[in-house]
C-alpha angles and dihedrals in degrees: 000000000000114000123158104242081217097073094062093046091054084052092059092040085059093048087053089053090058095047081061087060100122077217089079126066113260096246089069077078091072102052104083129214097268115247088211092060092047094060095040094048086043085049093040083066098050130066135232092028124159120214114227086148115069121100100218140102112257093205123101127262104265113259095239090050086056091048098053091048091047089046088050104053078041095059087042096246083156103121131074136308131214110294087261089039151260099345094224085052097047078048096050090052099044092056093037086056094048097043088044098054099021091251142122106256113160135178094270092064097054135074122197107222141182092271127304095298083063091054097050088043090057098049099039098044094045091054096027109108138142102270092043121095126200127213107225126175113219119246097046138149109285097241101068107057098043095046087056094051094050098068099043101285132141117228112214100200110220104194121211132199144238103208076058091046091249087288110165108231106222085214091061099046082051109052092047090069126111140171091278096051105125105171147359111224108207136185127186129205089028132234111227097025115036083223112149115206115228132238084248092060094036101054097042089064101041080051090055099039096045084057101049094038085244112149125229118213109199123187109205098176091132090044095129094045101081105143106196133052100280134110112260109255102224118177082221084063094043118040122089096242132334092272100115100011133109120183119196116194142133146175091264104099101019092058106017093253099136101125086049084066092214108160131150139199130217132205156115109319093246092056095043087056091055095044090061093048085063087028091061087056094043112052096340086210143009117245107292098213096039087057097060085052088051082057095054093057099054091048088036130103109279096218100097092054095049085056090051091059100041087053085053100046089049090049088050093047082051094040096057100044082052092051083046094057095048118104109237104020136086123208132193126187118285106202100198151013109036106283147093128181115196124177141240129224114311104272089020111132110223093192090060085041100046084045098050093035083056102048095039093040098011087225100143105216116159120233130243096249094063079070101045155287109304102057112053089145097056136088129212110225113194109208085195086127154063124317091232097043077056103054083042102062091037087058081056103043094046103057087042088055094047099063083048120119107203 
């Protein structure tokens, strides 16, 4: 089991050297080696890992999902859509969102994307420029901050806290605007952290930004995996109108569909006609198949995702009580997604811990600073697997913490 971490970290310097190359546009500067990718290439060369460290679903694909997409390559739907989409798809999704938040949401207002990633690429890169800030909780998830300072943009980093759950308070995110805030990137249920937002947060901020003509940018790719008793904040349900709004989702995560890269984005018809015109030179189209069986899990019986959730919801009750138990981090209680991202001991770098904890248990964890600047000392535990991988790899990582002399 024995590989030396170093090898792996020669390998990214290298890749930064290239990115040097004066043959590569100077924005490739901005997108980082991703921290994510370092741990999963050092763990692909070990044996007897387990994975608390990928961020997909470990459910299959529902039956009827597989079907659609079968029936459609069968019936030779293989060549393009319109450029938003397949237009039963665009309708299926209009009428769900209305139905879902009590609003009028219509095709026009909706772009079919490869997957959710395309559809925060595509928000954050067209309004991205030099002059423009953008508003970024840290953690976040790695996409949003590198694709703004790509294009010109400038990041404003908004920590949040575990000892606060890694709740984001609305007075904070109020207080850190200025005349050049151009935008508020959000993402709830958070990944790293599994945090919700609540109405109250949520509304606070729509309210502000409204005022000000700042746009938020929401991804709401874990919409569906809300794992308490509450309604689900979504900045749809809660801004005034779709103005200065931009929702980001997909079936990835709801239905296990990742690897179909079916996403969508939602907002005011004017931006959604601008977004299909750079849509069109990025990816021209989303996958046709895997849109009609996009189409099939929103007309689809809902129990397979509700048993998604309630297997979620048991391996986070496990998960924290395991955090709890282990010498050296503190937990909270991450309400959604599959994720929590407790900390070490203040000063205490997770990467060196995460690298160490992987080559000496060969449990695969992801440290704090893949997901941004204020939490070198936290990790980031996936619970996108089994209950008793879970309880495994916990039986590794608590005897090995507790040796540790912090």
């Amino acid at each position: 089991m024995a590989v030396n971490p170093l090898d792996i970290d020669d390998m990214d310097l290298s890749e930064v050297e290239d990115l040097r190359d004066a043959t590569w546009s100077p924005s490739l500067r901005a997108i980082p080696v991703a921290g994510i990718r370092k741990m999963v290439n050092l763990a692909a060369r070990m044996d007897d890992v387990i994975h608390l460290s990928i961020g997909q679903p470990n459910f299959p694909t529902p039956r009827h999902i597989i079907d659609a997409y079968i029936d459609a390559l069968e019936a030779g739907q293989t060549g393009y859509t319109m450029d938003a989409g397949l237009p039963e798809l665009l309708t299926a999704l209009a009428e769900y969102y209305s139905e879902r938040y009590g609003r009028e949401i219509i095709e026009d207002n909706i772009l079919v994307t490869a997957g959710a990633t395309e559809a925060m690429y595509l928000a954050l890169t067209a309004t991205a420029a030099p002059g423009r800030q953008f508003l970024v909780t840290d953690p976040t998830f790695l996409l949003y901050a590198p694709l703004i300072r790509m294009n010109g943009g400038e990041v404003k980093l908004i920590p949040t806290r575990a000892e606060h759950g890694h709740q984001l308070d609305p007075q904070e995110v109020i207080d850190a605007i200025n005349m050049r805030t151009y935008g508020i990137v959000l993402n709830s249920p958070s990944n790293p952290t599994g945090t919700v937002y609540p109405k109250e947060t949520i509304e606070a901020i729509l309210e502000e930004c409204a005022y000000r003509g700042i746009y938020v940018f929401s991804d709401e790719v874990y919409d569906h995996l809300v794992l308490d008793d509450m309604e689900y904040p979504s900045v749809l349900r809660h801004a005034l109108d779709l103005d200065n709004i931009m929702v980001a989702s997909s079936f990835s995560k709801t239905y296990s569909m990742a690897g179909l890269r079916i996403g969508w984005v939602i907002a005011s018809q004017a931006a959604i006609k601008k977004l299909r015109r750079y849509h069109m030179f990025t990816t021209t189209v989303a996958n046709t198949p895997a849109q009609w069986a996009g189409i099939a899990a929103l007309k689809g019986p809902r129990e397979c995702v509700d048993d998604m959730v309630k297997e979620y919801a048991e391996r986070r009750d496990r998960v924290v009580q395991l955090v709890a138990d282990t010498p050296h981090l503190t937990g909270y209680w991450p309400q959604g997604a599959f994720y929590i991202f407790p900390s070490l001991p203040p000063n205490v770098s997770a990467n060196t811990v995460c690298l160490r904890m992987l080559k000496e248990t060969g449990v695969c964890t992801v440290p704090g600073d893949a997901f941004g600047e204020s939490c070198p000392n936290s990790l980031r535990i996936s619970y996108s697997t089994s209950l008793d991988k879970i309880n495994e790899a916990f039986e590794r990582i608590i005897p090995w913490m507790e040796k540790q002399k912090f």
